[in-house]
N, CA, C and O atoms as a printed pandas DataFrame, in Angstrom:
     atom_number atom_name residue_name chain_id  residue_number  x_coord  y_coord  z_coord
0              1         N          UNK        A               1  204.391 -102.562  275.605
1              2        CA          UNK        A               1  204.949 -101.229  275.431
2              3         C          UNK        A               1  206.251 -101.123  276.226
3              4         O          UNK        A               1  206.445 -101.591  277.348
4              5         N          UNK        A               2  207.189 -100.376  275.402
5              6        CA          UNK        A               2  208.676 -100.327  276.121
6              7         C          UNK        A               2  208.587  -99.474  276.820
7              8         O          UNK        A               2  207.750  -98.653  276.446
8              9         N          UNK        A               3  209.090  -99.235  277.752
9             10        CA          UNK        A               3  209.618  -98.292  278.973
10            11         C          UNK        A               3  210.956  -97.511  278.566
11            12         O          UNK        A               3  212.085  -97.959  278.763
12            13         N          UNK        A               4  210.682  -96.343  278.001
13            14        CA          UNK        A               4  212.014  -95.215  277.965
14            15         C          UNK        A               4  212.525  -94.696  278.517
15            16         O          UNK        A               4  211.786  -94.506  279.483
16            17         N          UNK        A               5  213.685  -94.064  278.744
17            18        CA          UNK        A               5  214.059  -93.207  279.916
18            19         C          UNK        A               5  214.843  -91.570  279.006
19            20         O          UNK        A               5  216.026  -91.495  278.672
20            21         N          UNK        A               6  214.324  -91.020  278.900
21            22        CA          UNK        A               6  215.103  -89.486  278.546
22            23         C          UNK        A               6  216.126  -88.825  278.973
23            24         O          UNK        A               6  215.683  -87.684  279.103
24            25         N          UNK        A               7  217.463  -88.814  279.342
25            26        CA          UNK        A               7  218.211  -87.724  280.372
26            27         C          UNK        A               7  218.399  -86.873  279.631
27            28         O          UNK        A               7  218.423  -87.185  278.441
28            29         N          UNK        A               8  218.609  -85.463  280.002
29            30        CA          UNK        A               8  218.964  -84.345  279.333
30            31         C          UNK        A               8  219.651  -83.221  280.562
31            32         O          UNK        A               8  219.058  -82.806  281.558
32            33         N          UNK        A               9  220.804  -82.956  280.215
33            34        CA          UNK        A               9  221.297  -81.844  281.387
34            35         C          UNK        A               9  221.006  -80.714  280.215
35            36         O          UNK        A               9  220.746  -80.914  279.028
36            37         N          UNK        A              10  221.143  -79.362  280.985
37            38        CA          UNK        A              10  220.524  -78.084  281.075
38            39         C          UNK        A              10  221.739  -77.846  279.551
39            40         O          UNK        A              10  222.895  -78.255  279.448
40            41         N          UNK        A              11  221.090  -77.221  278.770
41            42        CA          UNK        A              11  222.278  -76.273  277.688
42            43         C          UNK        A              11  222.538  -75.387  277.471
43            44         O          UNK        A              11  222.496  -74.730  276.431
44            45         N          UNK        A              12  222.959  -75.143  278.719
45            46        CA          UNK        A              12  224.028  -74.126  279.261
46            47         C          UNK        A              12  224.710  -74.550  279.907
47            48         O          UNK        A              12  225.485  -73.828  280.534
48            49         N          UNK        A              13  224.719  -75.854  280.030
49            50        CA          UNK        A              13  225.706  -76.230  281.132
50            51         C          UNK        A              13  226.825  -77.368  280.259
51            52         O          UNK        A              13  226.420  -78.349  279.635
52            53         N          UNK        A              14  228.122  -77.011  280.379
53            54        CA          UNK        A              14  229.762  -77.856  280.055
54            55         C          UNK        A              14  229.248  -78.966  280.846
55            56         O          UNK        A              14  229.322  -78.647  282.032
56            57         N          UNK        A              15  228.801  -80.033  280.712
57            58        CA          UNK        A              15  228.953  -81.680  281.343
58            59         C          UNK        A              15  230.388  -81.747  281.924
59            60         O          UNK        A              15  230.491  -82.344  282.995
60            61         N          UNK        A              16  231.697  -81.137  281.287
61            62        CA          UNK        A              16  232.831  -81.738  282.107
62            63         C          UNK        A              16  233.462  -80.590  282.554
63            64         O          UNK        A              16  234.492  -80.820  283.187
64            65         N          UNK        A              17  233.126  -79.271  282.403
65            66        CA          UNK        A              17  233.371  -78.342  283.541
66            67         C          UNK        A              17  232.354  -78.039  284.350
67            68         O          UNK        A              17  232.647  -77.228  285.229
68            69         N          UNK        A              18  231.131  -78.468  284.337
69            70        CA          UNK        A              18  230.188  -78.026  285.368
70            71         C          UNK        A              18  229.951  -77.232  285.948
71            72         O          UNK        A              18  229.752  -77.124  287.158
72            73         N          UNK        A              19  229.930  -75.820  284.289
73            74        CA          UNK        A              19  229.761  -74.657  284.487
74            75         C          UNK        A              19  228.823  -74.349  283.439
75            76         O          UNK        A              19  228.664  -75.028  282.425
76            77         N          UNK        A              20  228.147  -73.184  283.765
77            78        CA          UNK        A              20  227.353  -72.429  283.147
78            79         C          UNK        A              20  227.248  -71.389  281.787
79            80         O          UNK        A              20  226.460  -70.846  281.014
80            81         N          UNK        A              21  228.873  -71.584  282.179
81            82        CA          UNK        A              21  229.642  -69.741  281.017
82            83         C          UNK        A              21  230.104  -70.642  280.312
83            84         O          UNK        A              21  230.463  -71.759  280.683
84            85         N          UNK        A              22  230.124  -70.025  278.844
85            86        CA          UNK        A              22  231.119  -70.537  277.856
86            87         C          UNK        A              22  232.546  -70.226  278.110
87            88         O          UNK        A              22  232.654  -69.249  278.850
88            89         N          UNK        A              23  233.632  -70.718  277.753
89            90        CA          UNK        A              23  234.548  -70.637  278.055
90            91         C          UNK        A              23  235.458  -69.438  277.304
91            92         O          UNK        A              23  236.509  -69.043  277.810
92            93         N          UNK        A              24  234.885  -68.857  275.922
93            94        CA          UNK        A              24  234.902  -68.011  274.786
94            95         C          UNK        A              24  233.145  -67.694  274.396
95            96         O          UNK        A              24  232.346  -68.591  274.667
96            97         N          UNK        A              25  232.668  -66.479  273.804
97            98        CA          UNK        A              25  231.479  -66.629  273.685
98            99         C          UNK        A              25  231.535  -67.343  272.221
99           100         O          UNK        A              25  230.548  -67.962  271.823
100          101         N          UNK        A              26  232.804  -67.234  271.373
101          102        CA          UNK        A              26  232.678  -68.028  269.875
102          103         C          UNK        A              26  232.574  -69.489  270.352
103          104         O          UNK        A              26  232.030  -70.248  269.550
104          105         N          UNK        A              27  233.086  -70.128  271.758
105          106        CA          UNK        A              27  233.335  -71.349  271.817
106          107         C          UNK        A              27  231.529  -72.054  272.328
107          108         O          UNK        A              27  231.164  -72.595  273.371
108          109         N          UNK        A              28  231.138  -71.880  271.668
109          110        CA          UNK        A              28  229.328  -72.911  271.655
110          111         C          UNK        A              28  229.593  -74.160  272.551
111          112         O          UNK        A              28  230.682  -74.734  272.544
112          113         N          UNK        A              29  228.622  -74.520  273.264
113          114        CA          UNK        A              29  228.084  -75.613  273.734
114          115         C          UNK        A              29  227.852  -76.422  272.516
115          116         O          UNK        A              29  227.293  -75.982  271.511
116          117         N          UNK        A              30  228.465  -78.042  272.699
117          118        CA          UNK        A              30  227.886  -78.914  271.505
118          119         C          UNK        A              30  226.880  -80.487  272.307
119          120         O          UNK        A              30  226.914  -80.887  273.470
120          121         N          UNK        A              31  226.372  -80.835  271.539
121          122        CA          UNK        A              31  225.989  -82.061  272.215
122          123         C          UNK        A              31  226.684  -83.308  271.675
123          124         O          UNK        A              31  227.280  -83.059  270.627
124          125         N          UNK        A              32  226.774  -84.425  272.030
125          126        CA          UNK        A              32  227.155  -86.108  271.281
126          127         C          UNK        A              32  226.077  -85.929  270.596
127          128         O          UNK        A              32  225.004  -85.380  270.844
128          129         N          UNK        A              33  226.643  -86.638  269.410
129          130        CA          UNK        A              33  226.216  -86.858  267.869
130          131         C          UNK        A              33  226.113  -88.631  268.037
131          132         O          UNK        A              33  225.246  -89.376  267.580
132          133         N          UNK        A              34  227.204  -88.939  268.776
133          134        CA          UNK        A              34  227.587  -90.817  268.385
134          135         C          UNK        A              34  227.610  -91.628  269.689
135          136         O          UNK        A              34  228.154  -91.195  270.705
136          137         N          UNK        A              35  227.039  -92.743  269.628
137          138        CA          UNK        A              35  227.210  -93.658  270.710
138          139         C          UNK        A              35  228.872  -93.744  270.640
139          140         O          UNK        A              35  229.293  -93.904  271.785
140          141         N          UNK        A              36  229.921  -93.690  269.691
141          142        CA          UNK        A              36  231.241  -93.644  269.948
142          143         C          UNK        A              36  231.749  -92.371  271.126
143          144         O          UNK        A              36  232.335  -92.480  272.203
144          145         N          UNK        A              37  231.315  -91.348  270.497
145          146        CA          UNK        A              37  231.642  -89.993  271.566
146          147         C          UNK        A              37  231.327  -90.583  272.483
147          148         O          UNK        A              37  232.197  -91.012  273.240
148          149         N          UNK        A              38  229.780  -90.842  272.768
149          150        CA          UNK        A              38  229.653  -90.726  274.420
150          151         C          UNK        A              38  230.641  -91.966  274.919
151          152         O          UNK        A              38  231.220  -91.644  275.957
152          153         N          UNK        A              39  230.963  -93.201  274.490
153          154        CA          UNK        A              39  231.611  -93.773  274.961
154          155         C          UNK        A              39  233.501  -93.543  275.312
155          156         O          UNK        A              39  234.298  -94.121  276.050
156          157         N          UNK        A              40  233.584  -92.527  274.445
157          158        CA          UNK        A              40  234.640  -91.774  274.637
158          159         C          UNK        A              40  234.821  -91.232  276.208
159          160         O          UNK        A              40  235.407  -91.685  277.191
160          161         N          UNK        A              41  233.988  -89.982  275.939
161          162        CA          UNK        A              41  233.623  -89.220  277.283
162          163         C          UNK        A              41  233.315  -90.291  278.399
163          164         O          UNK        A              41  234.042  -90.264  279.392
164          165         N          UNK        A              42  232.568  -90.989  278.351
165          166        CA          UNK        A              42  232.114  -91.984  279.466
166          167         C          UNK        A              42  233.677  -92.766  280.013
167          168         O          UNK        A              42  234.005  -92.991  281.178
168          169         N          UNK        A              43  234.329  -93.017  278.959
169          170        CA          UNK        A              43  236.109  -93.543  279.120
170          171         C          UNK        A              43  236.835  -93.129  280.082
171          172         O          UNK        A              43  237.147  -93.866  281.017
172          173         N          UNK        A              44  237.392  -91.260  279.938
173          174        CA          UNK        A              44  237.550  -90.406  280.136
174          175         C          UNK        A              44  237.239  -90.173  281.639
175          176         O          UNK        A              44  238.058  -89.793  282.476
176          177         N          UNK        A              45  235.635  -90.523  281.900
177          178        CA          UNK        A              45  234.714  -89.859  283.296
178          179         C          UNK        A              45  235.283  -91.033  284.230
179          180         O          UNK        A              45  235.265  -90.954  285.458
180          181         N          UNK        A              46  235.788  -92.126  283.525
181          182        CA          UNK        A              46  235.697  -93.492  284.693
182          183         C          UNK        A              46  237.303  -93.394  285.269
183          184         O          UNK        A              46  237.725  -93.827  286.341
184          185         N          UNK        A              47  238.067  -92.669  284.180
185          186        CA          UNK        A              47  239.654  -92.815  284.525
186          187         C          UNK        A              47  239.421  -91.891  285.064
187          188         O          UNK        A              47  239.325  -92.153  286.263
188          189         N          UNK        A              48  239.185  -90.400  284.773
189          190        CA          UNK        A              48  238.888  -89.267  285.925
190          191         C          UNK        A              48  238.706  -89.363  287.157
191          192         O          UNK        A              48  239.346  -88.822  288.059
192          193         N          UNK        A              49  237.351  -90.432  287.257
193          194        CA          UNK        A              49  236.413  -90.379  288.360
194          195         C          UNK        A              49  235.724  -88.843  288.308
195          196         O          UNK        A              49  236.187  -88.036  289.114
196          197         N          UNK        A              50  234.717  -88.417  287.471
197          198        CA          UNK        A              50  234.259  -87.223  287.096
198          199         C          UNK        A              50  232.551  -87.603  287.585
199          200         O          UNK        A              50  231.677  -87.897  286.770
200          201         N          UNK        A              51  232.405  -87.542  288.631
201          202        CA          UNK        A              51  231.170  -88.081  289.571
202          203         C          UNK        A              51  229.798  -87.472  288.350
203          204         O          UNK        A              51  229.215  -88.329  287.686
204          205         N          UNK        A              52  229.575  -86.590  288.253
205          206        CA          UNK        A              52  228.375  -86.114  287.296
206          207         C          UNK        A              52  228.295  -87.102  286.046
207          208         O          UNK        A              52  227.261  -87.739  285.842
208          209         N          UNK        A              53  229.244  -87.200  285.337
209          210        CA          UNK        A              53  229.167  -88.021  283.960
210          211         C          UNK        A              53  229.306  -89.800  284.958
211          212         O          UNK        A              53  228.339  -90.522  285.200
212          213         N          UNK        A              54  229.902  -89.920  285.119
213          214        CA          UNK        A              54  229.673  -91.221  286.106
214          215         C          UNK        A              54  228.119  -91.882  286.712
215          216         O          UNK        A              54  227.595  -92.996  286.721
216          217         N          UNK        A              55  227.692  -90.298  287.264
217          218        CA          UNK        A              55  226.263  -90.579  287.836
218          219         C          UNK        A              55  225.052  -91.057  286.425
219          220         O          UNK        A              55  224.322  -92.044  286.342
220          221         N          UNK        A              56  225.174  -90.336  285.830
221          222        CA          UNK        A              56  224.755  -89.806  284.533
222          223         C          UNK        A              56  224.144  -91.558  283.865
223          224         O          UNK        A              56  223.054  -92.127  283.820
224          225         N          UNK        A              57  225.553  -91.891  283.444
225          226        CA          UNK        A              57  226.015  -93.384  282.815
226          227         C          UNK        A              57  225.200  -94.511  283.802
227          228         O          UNK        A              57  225.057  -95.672  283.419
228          229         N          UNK        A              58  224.816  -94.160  284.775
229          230        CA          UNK        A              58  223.860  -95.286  286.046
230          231         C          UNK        A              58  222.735  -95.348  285.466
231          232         O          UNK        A              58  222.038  -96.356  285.576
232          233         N          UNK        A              59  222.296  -94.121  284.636
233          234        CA          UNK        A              59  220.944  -94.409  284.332
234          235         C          UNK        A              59  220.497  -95.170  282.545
235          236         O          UNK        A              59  219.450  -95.641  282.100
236          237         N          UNK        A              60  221.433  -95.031  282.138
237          238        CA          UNK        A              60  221.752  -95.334  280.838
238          239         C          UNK        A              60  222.385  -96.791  280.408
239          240         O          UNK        A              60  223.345  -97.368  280.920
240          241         N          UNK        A              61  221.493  -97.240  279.228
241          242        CA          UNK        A              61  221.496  -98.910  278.214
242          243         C          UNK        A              61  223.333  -98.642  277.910
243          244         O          UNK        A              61  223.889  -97.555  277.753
244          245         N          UNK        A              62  223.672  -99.385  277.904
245          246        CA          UNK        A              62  225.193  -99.220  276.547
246          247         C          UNK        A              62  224.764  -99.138  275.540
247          248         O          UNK        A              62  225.429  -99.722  274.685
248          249         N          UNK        A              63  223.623  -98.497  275.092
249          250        CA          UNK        A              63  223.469  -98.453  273.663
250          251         C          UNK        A              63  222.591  -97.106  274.044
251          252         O          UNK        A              63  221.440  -97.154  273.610
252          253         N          UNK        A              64  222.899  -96.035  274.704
253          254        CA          UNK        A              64  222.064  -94.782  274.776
254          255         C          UNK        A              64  222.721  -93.488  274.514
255          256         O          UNK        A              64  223.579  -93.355  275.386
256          257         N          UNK        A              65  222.720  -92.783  273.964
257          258        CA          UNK        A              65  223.192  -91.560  273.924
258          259         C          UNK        A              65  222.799  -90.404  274.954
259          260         O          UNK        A              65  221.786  -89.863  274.510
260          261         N          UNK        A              66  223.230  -89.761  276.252
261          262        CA          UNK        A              66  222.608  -88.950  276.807
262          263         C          UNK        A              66  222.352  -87.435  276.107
263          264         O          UNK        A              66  222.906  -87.367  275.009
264          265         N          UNK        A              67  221.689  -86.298  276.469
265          266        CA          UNK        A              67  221.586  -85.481  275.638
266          267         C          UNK        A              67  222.135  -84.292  276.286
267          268         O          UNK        A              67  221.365  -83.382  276.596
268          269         N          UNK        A              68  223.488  -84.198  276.540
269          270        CA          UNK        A              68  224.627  -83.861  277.478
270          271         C          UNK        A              68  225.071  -82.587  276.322
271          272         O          UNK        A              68  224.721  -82.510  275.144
272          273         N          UNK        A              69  225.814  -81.794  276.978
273          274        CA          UNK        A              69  226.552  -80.550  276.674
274          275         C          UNK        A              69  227.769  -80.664  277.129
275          276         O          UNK        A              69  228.113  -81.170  278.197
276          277         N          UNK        A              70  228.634  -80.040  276.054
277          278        CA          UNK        A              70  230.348  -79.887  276.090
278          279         C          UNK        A              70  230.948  -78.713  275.291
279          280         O          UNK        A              70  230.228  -78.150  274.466
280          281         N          UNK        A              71  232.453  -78.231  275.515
281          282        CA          UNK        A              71  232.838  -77.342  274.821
282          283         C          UNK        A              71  233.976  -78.380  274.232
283          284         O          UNK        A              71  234.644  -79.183  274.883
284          285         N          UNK        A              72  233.998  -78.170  273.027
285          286        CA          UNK        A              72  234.828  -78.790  271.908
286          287         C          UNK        A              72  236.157  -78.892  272.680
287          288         O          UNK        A              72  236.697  -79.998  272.697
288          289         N          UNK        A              73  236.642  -78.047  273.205
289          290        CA          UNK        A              73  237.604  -77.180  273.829
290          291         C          UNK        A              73  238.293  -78.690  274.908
291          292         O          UNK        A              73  239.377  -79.272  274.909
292          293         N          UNK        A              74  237.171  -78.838  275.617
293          294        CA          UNK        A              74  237.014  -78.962  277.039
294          295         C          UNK        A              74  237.196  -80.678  276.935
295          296         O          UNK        A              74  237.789  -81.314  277.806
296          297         N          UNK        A              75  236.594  -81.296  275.742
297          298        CA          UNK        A              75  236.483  -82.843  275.620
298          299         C          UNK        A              75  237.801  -83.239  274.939
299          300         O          UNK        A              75  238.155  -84.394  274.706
300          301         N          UNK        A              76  238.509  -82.064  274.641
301          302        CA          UNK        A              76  239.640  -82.693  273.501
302          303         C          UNK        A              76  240.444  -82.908  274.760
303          304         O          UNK        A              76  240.972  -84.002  274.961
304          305         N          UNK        A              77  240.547  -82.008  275.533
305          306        CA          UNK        A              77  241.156  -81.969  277.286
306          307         C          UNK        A              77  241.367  -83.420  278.050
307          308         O          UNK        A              77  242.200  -84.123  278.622
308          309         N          UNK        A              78  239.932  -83.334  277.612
309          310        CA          UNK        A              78  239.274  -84.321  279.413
310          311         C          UNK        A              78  239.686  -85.512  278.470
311          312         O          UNK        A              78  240.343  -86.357  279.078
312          313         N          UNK        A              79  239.484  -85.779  277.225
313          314        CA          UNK        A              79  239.819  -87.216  276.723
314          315         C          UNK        A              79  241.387  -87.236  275.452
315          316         O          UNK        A              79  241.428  -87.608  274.279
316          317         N          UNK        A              80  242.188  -86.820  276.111
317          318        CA          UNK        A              80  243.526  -86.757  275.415
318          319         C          UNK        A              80  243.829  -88.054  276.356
319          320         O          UNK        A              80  243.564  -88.396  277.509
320          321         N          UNK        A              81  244.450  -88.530  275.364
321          322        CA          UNK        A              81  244.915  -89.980  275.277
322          323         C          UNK        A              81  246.101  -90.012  276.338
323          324         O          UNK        A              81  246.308  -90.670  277.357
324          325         N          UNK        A              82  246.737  -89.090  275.708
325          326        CA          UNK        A              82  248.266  -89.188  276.840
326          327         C          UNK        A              82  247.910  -89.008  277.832
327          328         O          UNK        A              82  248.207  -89.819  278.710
328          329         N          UNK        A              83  246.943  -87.623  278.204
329          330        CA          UNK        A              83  246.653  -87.879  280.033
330          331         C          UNK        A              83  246.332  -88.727  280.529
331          332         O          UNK        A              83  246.821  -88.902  281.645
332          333         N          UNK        A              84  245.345  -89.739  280.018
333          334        CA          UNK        A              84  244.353  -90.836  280.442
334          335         C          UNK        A              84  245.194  -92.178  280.357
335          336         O          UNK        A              84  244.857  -93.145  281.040
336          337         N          UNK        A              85  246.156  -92.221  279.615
337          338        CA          UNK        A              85  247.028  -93.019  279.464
338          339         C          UNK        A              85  248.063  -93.093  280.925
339          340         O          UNK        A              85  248.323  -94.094  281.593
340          341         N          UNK        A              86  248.601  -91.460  281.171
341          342        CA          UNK        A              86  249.634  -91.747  282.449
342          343         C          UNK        A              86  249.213  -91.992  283.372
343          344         O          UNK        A              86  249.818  -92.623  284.239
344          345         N          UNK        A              87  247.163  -91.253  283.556
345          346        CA          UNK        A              87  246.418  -90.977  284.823
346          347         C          UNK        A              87  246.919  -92.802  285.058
347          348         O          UNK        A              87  247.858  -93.206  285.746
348          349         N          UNK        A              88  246.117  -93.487  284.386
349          350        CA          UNK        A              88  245.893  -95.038  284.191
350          351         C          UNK        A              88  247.175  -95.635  284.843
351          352         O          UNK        A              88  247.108  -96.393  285.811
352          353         N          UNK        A              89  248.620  -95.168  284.127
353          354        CA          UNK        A              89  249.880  -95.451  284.779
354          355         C          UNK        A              89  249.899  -95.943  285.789
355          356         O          UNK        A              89  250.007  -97.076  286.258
356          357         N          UNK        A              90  249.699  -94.284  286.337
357          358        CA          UNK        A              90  249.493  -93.944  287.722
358          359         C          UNK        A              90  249.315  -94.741  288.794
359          360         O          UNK        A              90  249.927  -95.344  289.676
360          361         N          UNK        A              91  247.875  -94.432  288.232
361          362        CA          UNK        A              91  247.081  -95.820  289.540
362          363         C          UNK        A              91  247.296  -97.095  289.368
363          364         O          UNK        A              91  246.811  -97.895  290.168
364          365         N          UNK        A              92  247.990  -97.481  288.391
365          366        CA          UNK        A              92  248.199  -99.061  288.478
366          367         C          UNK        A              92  249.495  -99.070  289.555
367          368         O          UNK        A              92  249.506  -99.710  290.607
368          369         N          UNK        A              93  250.579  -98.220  289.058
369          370        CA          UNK        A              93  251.935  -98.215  289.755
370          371         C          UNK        A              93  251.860  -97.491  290.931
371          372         O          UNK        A              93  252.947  -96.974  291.187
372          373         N          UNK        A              94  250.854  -97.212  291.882
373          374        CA          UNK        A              94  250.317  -96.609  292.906
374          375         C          UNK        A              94  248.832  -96.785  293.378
375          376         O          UNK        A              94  247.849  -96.061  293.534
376          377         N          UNK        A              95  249.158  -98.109  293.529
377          378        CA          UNK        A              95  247.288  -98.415  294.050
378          379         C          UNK        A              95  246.982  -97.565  295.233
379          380         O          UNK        A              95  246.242  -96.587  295.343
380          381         N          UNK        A              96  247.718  -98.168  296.067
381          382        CA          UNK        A              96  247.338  -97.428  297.677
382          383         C          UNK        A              96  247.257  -95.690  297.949
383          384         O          UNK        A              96  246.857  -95.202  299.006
384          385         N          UNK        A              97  247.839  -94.702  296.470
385          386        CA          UNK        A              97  247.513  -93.321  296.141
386          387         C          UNK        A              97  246.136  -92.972  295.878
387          388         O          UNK        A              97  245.531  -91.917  296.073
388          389         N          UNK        A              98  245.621  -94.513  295.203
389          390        CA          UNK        A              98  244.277  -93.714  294.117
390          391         C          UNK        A              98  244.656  -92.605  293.200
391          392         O          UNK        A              98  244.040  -91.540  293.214
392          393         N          UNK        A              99  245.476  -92.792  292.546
393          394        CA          UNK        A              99  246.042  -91.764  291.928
394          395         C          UNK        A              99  244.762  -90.923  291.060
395          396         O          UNK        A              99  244.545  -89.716  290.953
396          397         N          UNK        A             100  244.016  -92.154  290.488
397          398        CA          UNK        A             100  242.315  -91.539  289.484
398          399         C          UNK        A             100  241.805  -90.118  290.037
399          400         O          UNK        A             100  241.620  -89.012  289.528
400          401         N          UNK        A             101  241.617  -90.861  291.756
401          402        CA          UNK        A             101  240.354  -89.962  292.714
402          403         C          UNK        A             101  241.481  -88.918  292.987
403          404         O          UNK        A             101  240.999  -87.834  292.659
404          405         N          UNK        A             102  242.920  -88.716  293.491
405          406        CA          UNK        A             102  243.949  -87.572  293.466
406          407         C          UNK        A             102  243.296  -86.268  292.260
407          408         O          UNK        A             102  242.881  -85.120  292.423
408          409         N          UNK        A             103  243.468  -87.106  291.118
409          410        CA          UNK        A             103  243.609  -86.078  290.017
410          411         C          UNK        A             103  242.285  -85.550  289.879
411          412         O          UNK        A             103  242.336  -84.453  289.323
412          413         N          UNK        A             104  241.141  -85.896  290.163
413          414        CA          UNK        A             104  239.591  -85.408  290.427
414          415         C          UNK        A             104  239.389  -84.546  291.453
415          416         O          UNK        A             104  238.545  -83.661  291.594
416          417         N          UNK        A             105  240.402  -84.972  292.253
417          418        CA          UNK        A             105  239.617  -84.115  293.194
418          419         C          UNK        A             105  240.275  -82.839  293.236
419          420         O          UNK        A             105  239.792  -81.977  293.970
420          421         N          UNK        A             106  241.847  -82.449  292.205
421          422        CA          UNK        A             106  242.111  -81.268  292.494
422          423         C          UNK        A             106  240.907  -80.429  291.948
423          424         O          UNK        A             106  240.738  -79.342  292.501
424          425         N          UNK        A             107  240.122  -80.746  291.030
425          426        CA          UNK        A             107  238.978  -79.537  290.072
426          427         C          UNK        A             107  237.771  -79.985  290.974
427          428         O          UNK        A             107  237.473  -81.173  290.847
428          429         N          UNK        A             108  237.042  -79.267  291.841
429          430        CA          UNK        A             108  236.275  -79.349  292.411
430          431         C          UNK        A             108  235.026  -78.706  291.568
431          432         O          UNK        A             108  235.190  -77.624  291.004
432          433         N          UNK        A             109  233.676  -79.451  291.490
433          434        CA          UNK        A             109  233.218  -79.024  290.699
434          435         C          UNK        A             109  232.321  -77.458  291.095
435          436         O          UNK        A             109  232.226  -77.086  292.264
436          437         N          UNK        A             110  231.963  -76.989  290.408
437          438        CA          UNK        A             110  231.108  -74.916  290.588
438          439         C          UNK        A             110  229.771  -75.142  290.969
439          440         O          UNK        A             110  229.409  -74.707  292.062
440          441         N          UNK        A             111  228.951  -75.770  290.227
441          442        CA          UNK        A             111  227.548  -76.445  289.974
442          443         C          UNK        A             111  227.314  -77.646  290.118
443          444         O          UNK        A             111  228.066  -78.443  289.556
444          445         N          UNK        A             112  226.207  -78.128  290.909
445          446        CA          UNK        A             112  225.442  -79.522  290.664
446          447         C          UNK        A             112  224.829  -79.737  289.597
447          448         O          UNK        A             112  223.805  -79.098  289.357
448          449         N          UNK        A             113  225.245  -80.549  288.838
449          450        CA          UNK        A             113  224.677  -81.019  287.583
450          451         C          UNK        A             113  223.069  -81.622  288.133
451          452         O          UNK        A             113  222.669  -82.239  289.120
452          453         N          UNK        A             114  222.411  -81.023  286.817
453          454        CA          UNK        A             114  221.145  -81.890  287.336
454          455         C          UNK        A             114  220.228  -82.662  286.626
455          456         O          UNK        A             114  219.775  -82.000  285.693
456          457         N          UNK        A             115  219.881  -83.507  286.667
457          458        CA          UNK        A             115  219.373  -84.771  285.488
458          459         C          UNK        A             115  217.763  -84.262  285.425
459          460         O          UNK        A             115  217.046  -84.065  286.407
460          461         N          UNK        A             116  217.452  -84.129  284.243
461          462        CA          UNK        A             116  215.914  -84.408  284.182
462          463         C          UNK        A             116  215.378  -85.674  282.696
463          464         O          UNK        A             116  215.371  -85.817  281.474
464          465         N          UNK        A             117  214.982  -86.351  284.083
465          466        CA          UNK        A             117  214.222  -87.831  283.622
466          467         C          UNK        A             117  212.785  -87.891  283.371
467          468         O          UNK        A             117  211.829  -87.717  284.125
468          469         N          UNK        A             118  212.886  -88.266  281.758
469          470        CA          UNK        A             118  211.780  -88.262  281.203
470          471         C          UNK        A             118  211.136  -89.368  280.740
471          472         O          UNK        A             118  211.372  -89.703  279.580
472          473         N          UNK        A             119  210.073  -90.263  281.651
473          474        CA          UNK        A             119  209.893  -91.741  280.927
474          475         C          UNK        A             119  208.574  -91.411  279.476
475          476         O          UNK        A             119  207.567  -90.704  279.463
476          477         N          UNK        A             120  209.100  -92.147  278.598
477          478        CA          UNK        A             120  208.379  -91.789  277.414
478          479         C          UNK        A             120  207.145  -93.120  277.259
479          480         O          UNK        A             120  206.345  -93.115  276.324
């Protein structure tokens, strides 16, 4: 018998604002649909350094989908190419800045994200 592991954060809660409120009440909480998304977002969390989605990814196969919450809004943001592209710049042409952990740490997060692990 295989050993499963379940994660699921709360849905009400933005995974990459690590907040509670919608940002619009038309703007809905969505979940990943695709092992592509999450690997998107997971992209995104490592150039960030976005500690919750980071933590998250420790517990998880490369072949898992977590069952995470986002605002449409908020992922087009956090994973626009051009930011993640200069963040990346950045820190290559400024090692000794950490330029990644700079740009993380101006958004301090509201809420502790919190994992509930479910072995099936």
């Amino acid at each position: 018998m295989e050993n499963s592991i379940t994660l699921e954060v709360s849905k009400d809660v933005c995974i990459i604002l690590e907040l509670s409120l919608d940002i619009k009440s038309e703007d809905s909480l969505i979940s990943l649909q695709t092992l592509n998304s999450w690997n998107t977002l997971l992209n995104a969390a490592k150039i960030r350094n976005h500690a919750s989605i980071l933590d998250l990814a420790g517990y998880m196969t490369s072949k898992e989908i977590p069952r995470v919450y986002y605002h449409r809004k908020c992922m087009i943001v956090f994973a626009l190419k051009r930011d993640l592209v200069a963040l990346r710049r950045k820190a290559v042409s400024n090692p000794s800045d950490d330029a990644v952990a700079i740009c993380s740490a101006k958004r301090q997060p509201r809420i502790k994200v919190m994992f509930k692990i479910t072995h099936l």
